[in-house]
N, C-alpha and C positions, 0 to 999 in steps of 0.2 A: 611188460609192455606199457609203453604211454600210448595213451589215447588221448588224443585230441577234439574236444567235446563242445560244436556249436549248437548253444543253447538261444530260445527264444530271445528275439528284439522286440517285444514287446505280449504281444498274444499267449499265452501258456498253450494252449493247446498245440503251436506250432513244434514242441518238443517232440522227437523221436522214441519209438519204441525201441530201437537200440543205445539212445541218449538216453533216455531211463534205465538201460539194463546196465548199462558200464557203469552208471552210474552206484546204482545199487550194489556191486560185485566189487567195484575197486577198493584198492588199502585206503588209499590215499586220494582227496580229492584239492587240484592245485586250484588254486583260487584267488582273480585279480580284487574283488571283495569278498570276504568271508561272511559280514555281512549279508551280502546281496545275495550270495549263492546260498546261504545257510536260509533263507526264505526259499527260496527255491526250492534247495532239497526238503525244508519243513511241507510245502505246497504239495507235494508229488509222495511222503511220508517215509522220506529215505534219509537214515543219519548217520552218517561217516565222516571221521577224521577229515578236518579241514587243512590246508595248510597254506600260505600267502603267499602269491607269484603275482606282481605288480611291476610297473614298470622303473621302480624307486627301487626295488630287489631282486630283477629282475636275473642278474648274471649268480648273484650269492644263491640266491634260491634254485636256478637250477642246476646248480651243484650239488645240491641237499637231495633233487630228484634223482640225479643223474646215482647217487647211491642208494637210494630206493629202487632204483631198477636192477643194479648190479647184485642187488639181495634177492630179485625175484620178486618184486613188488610189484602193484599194477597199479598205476597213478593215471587220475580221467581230469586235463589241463581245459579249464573252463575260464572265459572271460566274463564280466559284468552279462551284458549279453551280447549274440551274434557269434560268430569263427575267431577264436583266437589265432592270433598273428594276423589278422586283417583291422589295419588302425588299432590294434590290442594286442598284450604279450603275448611271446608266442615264438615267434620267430629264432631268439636267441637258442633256446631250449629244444628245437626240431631240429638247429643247426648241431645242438652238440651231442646227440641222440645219432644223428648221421656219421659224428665223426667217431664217435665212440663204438658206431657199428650195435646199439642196441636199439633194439625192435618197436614201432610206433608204427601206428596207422591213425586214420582222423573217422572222425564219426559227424557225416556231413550234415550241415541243415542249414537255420537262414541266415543270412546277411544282407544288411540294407541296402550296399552299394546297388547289389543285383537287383532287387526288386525296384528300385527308384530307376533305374535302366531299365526295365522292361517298361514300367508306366510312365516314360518321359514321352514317350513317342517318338523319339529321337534314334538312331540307326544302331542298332546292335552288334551287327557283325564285327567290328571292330571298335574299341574303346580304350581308354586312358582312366584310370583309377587311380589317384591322385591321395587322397588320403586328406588331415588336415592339415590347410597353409599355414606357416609362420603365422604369427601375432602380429608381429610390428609390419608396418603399411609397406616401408619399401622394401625389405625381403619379402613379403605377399605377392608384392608385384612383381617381384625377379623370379620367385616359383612359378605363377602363372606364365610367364612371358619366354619361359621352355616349351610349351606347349602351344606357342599364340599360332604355329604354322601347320601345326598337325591336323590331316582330315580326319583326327578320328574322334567321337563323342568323348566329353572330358568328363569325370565324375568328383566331386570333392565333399568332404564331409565339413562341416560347419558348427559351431557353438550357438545358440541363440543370441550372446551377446554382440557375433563379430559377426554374425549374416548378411544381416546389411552393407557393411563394410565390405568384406567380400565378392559380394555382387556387384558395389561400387567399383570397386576397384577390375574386377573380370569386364565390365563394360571400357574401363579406359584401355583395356592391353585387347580385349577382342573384339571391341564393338559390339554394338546392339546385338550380339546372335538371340536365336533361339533356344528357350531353356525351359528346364523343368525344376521347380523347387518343392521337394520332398519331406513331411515332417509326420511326426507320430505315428507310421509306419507300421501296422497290426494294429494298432490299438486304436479305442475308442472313438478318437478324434482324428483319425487318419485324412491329412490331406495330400494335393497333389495338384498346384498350380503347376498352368503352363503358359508359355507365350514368351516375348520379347525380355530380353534383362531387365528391360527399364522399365515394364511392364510388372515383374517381380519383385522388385525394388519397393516401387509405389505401394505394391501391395504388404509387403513387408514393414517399410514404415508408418503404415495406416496401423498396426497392431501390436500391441505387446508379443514378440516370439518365445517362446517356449519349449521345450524340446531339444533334442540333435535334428540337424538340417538335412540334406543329401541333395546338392547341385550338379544338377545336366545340364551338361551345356554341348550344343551340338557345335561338330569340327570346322576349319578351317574353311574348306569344301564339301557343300554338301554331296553325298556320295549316290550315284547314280539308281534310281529306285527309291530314292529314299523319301520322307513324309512330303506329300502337298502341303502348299502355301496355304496357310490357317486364315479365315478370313476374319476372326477375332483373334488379336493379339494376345488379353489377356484370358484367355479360356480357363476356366478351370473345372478340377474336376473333384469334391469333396465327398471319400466314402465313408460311412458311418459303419460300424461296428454292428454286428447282433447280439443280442444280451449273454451270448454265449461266450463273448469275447473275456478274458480274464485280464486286465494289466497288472504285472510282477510288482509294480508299488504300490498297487492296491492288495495285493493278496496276504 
């Protein structure tokens, strides 16, 4: 059986008690850092065979699994953190698991897209999950500009280096909408501005960024029901942590 194993984006506590149990029971534990996840399982006091599924080995390596299954093997597919095959490997290795007709299920828990979606304010019912844009400016802008007509909430993940740029550039292809910019996400320093692009922007360039980002941007048309006119543009709203909070690069 592969299981598919999302692990905290930041928080430890947010780990599953069935995320722990696959964990601790599998042969083989598929791993986009070995690294990363080998704190992890030291944290939680679980030690099993690591093995490296990255997106540099991503098609060779699950070949190596796809015969670990065929021996009766039970392999638990974990990304740095969050759902693998969401912006993480993943995807190749469920697809050949499907075609091989051998047995996986997922072992569910968090992902950032979703929770920066619920706290954007911005219209749930329907959404667009984007992933990260290109690097270079004008493929950024031809990725965005797929979506400039769609009424549905856009979501994109972001590097701290190209945030800014990003937002820049979603202002010329959308215009000023309405958005949410989401960072450090469970952990300590958890924020969650909101208000106007250019309102996010300003605030962005006022500070050194840090972290992975998670951009809301609300659709084309806003959809009927959906949030009132904020009468502060740049609103924001900054949660702070309880001492109970753990971060996985502090642990």
């Amino acid at each position: 059986m592969l299981y598919v194993v999302a692990t905290p984006i930041g928080n430890l506590g947010d780990i599953s008690q069935r995320a722990l149990e696959v964990l601790r029971n599998a042969d083989v534990v598929a791993s986009e850092d070995t690294r990363y996840t080998g704190r992890l399982l030291k944290h939680f006091g679980i030690s099993r065979p690591q093995i490296s599924f990255h997106e540099h080995n991503e098609r060779q390596a699950a070949e190596k699994i796809i015969a670990l299954l065929r021996e009766g093997r039970t392999v638990a597919l974990v990304s740095d953190a969050g759902t693998p095959g969401i912006s993480d490997p993943g995807f190749v290795l469920v697809r050949r698991c499907i075609d091989e007709g051998l047995p996986l299920t997922m072992i569910p828990g968090p992902a950032a897209f979703v929770m920066a979606l619920v706290l954007s304010g911005l219209p749930t019912h329907a959404f667009i999950f984007r992933g990260f844009p290109p690097r270079k400016p004008t493929m950024r802008r031809r990725f965005l500009a797929v979506d400039a007509q769609s009424p549905h909430t856009l979501i994109f993940y972001e590097s701290p280096h190209r945030v800014a740029a990003l937002i820049a550039d979603a202002i010329a292809v959308y215009g000023d909408r309405r958005a949410a910019l989401a960072n450090d996400l469970t952990k300590m320093f958890e924020r969650v501005d909101r208000g106007r692009l250019s309102a996010l922007l300003a605030q962005v360039q006022s500070r050194t960024p840090k972290g992975e980002y998670v951009l809301v941007i609300e659709g084309a048309a806003r959809a009927e029901g959906g949030p009132p006119e904020e009468e502060d543009e740049a609103s924001q709203v900054t949660s702070s942590a309880s001492a109970a909070r753990s971060d996985l690069r502090d642990a």
